[in-house]
N, CA and C atoms as a LAMMPS dump frame, in Angstrom:
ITEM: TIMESTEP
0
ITEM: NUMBER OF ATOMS
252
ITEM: BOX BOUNDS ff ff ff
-5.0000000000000000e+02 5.0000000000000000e+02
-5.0000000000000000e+02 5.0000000000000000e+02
-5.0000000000000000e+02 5.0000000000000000e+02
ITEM: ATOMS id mol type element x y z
1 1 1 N 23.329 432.196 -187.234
2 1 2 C 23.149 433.609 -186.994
3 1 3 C 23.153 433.853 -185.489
4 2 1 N 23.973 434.991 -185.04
5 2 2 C 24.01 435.096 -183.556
6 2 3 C 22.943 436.639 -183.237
7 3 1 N 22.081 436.271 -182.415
8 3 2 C 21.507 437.582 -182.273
9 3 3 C 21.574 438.211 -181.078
10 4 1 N 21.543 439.333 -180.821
11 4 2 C 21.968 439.98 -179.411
12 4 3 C 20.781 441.206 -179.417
13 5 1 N 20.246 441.249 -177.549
14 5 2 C 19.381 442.431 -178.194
15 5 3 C 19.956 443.631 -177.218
16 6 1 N 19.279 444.766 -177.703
17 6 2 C 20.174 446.133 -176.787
18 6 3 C 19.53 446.28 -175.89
19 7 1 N 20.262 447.157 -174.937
20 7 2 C 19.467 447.308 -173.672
21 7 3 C 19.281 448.738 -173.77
22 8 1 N 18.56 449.493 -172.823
23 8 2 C 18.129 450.786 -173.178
24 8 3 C 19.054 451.495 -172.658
25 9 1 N 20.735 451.196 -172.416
26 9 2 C 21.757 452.356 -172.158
27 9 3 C 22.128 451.891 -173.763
28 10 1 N 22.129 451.009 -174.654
29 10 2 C 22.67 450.869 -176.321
30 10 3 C 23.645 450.057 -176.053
31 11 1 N 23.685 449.002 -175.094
32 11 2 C 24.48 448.103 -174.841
33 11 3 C 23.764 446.727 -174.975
34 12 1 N 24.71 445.76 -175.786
35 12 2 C 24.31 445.114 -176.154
36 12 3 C 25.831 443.56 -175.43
37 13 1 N 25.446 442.656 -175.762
38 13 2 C 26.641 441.384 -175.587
39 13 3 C 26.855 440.679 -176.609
40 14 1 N 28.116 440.819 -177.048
41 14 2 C 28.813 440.476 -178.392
42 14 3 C 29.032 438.197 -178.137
43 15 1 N 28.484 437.557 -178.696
44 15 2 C 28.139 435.778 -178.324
45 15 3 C 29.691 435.462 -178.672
46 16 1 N 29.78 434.789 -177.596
47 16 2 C 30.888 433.959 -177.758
48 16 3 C 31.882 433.68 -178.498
49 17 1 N 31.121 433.023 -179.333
50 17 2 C 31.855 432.617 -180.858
51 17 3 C 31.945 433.245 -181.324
52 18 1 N 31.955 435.078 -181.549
53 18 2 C 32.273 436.146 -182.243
54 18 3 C 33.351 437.031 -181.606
55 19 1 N 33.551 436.735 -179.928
56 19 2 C 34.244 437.027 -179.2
57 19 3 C 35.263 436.153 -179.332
58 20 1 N 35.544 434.874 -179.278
59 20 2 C 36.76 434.203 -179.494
60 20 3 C 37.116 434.219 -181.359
61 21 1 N 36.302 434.471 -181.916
62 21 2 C 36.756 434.178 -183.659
63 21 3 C 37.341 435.925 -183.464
64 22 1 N 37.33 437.151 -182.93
65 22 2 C 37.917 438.137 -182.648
66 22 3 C 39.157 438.086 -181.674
67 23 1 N 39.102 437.489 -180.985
68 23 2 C 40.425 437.203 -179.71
69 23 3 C 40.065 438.491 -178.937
70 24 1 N 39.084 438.826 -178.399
71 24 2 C 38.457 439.787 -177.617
72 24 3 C 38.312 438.951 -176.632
73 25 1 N 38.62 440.281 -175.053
74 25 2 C 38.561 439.433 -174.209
75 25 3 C 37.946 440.956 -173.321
76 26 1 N 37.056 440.408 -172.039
77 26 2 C 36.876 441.675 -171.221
78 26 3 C 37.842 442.818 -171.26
79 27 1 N 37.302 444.041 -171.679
80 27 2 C 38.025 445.272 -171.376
81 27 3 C 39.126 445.523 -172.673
82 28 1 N 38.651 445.012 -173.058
83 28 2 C 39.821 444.831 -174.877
84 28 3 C 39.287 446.066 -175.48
85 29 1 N 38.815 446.548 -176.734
86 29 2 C 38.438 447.524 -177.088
87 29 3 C 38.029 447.052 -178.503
88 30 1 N 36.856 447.452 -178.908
89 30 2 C 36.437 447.272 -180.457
90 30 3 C 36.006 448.631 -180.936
91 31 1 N 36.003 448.814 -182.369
92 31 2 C 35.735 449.912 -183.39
93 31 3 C 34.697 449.5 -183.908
94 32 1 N 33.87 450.42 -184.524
95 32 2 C 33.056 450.379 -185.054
96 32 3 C 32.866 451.137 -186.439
97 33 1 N 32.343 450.929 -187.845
98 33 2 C 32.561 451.638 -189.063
99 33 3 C 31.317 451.021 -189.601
100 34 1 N 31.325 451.906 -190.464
101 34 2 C 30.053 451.576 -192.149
102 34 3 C 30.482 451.412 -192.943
103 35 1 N 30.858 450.612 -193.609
104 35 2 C 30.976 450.342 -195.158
105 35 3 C 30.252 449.111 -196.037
106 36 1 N 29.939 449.971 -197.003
107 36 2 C 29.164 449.425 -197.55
108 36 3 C 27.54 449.363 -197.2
109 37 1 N 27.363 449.845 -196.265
110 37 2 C 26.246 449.662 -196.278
111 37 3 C 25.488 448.393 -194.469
112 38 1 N 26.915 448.457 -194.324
113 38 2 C 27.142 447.531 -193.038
114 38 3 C 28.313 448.033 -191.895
115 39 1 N 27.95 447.139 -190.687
116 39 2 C 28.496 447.524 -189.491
117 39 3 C 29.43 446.753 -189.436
118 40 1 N 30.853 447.678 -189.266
119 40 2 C 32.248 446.574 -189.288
120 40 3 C 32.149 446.32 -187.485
121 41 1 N 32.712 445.276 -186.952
122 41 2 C 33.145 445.305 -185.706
123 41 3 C 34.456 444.924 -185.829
124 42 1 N 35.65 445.938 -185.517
125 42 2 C 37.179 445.246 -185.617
126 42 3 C 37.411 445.596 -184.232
127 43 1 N 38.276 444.518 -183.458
128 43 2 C 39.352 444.995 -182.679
129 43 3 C 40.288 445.451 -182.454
130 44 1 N 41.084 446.042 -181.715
131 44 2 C 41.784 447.631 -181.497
132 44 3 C 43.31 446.809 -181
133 45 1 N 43.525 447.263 -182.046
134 45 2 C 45.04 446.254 -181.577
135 45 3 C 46.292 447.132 -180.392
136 46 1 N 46.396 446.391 -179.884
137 46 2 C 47.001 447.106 -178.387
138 46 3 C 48.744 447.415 -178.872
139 47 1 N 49.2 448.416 -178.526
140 47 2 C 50.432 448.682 -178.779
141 47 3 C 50.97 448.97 -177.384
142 48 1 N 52.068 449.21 -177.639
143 48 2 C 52.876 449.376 -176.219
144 48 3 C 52.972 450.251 -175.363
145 49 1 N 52.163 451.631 -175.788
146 49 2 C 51.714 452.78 -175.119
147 49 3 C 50.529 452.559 -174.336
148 50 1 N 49.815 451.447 -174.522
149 50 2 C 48.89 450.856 -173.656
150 50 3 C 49.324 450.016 -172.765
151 51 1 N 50.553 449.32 -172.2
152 51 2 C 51.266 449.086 -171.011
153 51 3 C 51.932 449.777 -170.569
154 52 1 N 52.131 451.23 -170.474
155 52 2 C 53.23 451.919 -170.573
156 52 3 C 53.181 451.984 -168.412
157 53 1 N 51.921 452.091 -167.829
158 53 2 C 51.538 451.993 -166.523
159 53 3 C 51.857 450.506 -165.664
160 54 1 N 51.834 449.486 -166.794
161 54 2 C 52.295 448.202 -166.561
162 54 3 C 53.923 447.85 -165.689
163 55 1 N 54.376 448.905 -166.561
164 55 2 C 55.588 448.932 -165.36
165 55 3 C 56.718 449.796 -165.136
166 56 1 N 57.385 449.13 -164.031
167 56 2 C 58.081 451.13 -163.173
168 56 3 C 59.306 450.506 -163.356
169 57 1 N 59.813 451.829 -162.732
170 57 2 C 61.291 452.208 -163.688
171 57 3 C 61.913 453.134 -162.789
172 58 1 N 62.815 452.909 -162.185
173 58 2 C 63.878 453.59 -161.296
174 58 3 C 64.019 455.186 -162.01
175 59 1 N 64.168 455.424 -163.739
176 59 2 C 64.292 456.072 -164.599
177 59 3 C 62.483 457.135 -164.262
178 60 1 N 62.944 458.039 -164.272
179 60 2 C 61.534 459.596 -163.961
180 60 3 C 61.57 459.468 -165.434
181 61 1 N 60.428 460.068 -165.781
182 61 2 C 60.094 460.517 -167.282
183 61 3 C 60.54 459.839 -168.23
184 62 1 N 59.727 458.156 -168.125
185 62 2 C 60.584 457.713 -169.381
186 62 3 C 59.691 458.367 -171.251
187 63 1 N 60.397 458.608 -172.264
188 63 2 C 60.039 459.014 -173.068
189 63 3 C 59.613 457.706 -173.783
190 64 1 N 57.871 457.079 -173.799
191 64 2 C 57.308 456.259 -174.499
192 64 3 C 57.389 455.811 -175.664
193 65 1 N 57.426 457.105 -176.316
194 65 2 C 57.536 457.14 -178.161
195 65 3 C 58.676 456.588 -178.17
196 66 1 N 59.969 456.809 -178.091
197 66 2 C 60.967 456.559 -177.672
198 66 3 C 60.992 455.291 -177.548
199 67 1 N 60.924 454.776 -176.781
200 67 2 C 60.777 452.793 -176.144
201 67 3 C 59.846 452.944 -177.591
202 68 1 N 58.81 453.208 -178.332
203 68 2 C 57.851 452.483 -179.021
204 68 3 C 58.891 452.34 -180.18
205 69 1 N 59.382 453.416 -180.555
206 69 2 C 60.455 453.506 -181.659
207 69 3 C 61.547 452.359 -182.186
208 70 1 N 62.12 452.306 -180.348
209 70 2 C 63.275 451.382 -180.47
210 70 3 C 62.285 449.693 -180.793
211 71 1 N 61.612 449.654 -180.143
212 71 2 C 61.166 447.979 -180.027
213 71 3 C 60.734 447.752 -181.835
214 72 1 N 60.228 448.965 -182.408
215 72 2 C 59.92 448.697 -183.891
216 72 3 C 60.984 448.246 -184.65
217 73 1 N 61.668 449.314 -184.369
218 73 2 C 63.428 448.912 -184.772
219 73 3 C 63.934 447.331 -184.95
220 74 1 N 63.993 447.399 -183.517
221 74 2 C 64.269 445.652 -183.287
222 74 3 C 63.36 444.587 -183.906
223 75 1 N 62.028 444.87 -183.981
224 75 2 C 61.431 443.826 -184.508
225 75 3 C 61.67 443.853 -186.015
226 76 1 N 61.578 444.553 -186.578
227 76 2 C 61.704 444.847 -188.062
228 76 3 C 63.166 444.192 -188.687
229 77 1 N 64.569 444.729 -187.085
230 77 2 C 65.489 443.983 -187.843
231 77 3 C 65.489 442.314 -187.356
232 78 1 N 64.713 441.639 -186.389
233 78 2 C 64.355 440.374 -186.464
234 78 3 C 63.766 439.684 -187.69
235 79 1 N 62.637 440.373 -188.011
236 79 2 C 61.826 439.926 -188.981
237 79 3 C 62.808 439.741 -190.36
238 80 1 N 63.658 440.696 -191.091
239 80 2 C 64.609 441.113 -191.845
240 80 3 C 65.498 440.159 -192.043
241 81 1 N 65.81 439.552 -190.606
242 81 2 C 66.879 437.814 -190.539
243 81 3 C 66.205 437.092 -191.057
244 82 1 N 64.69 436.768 -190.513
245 82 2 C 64.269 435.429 -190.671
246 82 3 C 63.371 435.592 -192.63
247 83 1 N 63.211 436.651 -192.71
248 83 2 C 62.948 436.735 -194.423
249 83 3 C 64.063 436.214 -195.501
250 84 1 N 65.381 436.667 -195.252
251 84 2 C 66.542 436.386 -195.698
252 84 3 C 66.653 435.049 -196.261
C-alpha cells in the first residue's frame, strides 16, 4: 500500500511506483473520476495539438486540426498494412 499525505494547498505526491506503473513523468497531466465508489487516477494522453509550439514553420497560420487529421490518416493506413 502506498500512502501519501496532503498538504494544506490539496497537494499531495503520487510514489514512484505508481508514477512509473502510469508512465507519468513531471508536468504530464492526470484526470481524476469516481466510479464506483472510488478515485480513478488516469493519465492524459498527449496528442499532437500539445506540440503544436514545439515547432516553427516558415508557413504563418499553420491549420493544426489539419496536420492532426492528416497524421491520423497515415497512421491508420500504416496500421491497415501491417493487419493485412
Amino acid at each position: 500500500m502506498n500512502i501519501s499525505r496532503i498538504t494544506v494547498k490539496g497537494q499531495t505526491t503520487i510514489p514512484i511506483q505508481i508514477r512509473k506503473f502510469l508512465g507519468i513523468s513531471p508536468h504530464d497531466l492526470v484526470s481524476f473520476r469516481v466510479s464506483e465508489g472510488k478515485v480513478i487516477l488516469d493519465p492524459v494522453k498527449k496528442t499532437i495539438l500539445d506540440f503544436k509550439s514545439s515547432f516553427s514553420s516558415d508557413k504563418a497560420g499553420i491549420d493544426y486540426e489539419t496536420v492532426r487529421k492528416k497524421v491520423k490518416l497515415r497512421v491508420a493506413e500504416k496500421v491497415s498494412r501491417f493487419s493485412k
